[in-house]
C-alpha positions in Angstrom: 137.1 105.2 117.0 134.2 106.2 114.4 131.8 104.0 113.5 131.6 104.0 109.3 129.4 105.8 107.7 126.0 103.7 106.4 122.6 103.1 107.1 121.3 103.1 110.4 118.2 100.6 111.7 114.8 102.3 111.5 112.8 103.7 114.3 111.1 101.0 115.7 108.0 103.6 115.1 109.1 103.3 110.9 109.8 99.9 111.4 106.1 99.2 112.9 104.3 102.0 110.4 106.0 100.0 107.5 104.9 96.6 108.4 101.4 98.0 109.0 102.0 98.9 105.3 103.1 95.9 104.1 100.0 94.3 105.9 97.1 96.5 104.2 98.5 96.6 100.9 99.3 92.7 101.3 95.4 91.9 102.9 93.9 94.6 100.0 92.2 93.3 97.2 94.4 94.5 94.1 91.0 96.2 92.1 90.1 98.3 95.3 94.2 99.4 95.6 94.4 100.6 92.2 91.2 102.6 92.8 92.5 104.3 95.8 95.0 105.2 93.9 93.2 106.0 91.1 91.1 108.5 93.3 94.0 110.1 94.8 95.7 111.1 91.7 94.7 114.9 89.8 92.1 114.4 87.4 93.1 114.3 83.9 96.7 115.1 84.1 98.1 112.1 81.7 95.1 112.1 79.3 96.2 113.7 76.6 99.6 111.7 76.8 98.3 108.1 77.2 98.2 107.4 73.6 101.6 108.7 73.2 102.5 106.8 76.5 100.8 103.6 75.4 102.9 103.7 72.0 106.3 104.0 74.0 105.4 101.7 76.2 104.4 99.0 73.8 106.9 99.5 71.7 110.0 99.3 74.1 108.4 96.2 75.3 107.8 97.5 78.5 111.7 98.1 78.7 111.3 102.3 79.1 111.7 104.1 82.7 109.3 106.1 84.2 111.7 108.9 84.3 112.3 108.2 80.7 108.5 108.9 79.8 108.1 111.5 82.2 110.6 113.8 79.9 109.7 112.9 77.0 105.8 114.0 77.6 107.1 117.3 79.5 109.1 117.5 76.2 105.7 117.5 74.7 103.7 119.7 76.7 103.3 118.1 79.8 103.2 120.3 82.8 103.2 117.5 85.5 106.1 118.3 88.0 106.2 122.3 86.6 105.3 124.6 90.1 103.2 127.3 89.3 104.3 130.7 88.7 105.3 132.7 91.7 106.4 129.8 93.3 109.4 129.0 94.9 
């Protein structure tokens, strides 16, 4: 007899990488976490869209997805997510 196709339990080396996770981000001060990620992220990319992004944003009451945004500004120029030519 098969066992049922479904999610298995993580490897206890996922299970103990994601509780070290939960750990930093949990003892992190919430400023110096937005700055790493702030740091990590290409320089620029959304500028010219954050007016545009603000707008949406504010005006859907904050009820828009990601995903939604993210085609509307590739709609409008927007070459986040494009690969460079000659590649793949």
């Amino acid at each position: 007899m098969s066992r049922p196709a479904g999610p298995s339990a993580p490897s206890p080396a996922v299970a103990t990488s994601t509780a070290e996770t939960v750990r930093r981000f949990r003892d992190t001060d919430l400023d110096q976490i937005l700055a790493s990620a702030h740091e990590r992220r290409p320089a620029g990319v959304l500028e010219p869209f954050k007016p545009y992004l603000n707008t949406r944003f504010t005006e859907s009451l904050g009820q828009v997805s990601g995903s939604r945004l993210f085609l509307e500004i590739r709609e409008r120029g927007s070459s986040i997510g494009v690969e460079p030519s000659g590649q793949g």
